[in-house]
C-alpha positions, 0 to 999 in steps of 0.5 A: 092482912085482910083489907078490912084490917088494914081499913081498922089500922088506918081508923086506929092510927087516925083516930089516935093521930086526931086525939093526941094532936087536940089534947096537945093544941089544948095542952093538957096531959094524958093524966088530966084528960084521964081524970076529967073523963073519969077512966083509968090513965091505962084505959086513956093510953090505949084509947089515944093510942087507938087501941081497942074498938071504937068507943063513941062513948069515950069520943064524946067524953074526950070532946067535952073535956077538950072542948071540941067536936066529937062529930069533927072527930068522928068524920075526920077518922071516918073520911081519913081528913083529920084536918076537919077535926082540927079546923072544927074543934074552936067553933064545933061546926060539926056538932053545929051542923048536927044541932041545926039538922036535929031541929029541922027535923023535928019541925018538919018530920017525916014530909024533911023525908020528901025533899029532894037531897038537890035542894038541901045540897043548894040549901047548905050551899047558899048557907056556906056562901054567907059564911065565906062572905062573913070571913072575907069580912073579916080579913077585910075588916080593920083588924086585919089590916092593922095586923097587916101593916104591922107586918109590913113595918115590921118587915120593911119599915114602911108602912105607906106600901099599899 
């Protein structure tokens, strides 16, 4: 077997891997995601099996059935990390990401060419700090400690062990 077919089995069996493991998460049949994406559920088998070439097609029409993130997908198989599917399929991060960059390459046009990839590293750096700072809110906030007490009355009955 030749390394660019191993390269194409392992793309397959993650590609098939993420598919399943969404629609599962979303609990739907391979019936109901076949009718919603308007194939044959022979045709939905194989796509999920990771059969056949890579349809980007069928990747977005998958993604806009299950709710997720057909970019998520795409970079989970294309990196083998399928975890980034799975982490992006709620809040579409990927497909946010992709949106944002659309944007700004529309306003800035050809001069986005001239900015160094330091900077935009630095730019996506200082925008991902907010977001962690954002959840460290959130984990702090009160909900959280509610749900945190909760467990430990739970667990030990008293709650007073802060």
């Amino acid at each position: 077997m030749s390394q660019q077919d191993i390269s194409y089995a392992r793309q397959s069996e993650l590609l098939s891997t993420i598919l399943k493991k969404i629609r599962v998460i979303r609990r739907l049949t391979q019936v109901e995601v076949a009718e919603a994406m308007g194939i044959a559920e022979k045709t939905y088998e194989n796509f999920e099996a990771g059969r056949g070439r890579l349809h980007f097609d069928r990747i977005k029409r998958f993604a806009e059935v299950t709710r997720s993130d057909a970019l998520a997908i795409v970079h989970g198989v294309m990196f083998e990390d399928p975890e980034v599917a799975y982490r992006a399929m709620d809040n579409k991060s990927s497909m946010i990401l992709w949106l944002a960059h659309r944007e700004f390459s529309a306003e800035a046009g050809d001069a986005g060419a001239l900015l160094p990839g330091t900077a935009i590293f630095e730019a996506f750096r200082q925008a991902f700090a907010h977001l962690k700072a954002l959840l460290a809110r959130r984990r702090d906030g009160a909900e959280h400690w509610l749900e945190r007490e909760i467990g430990r009355l739970y667990r030990s009955g008293d709650a007073s062990e802060t």
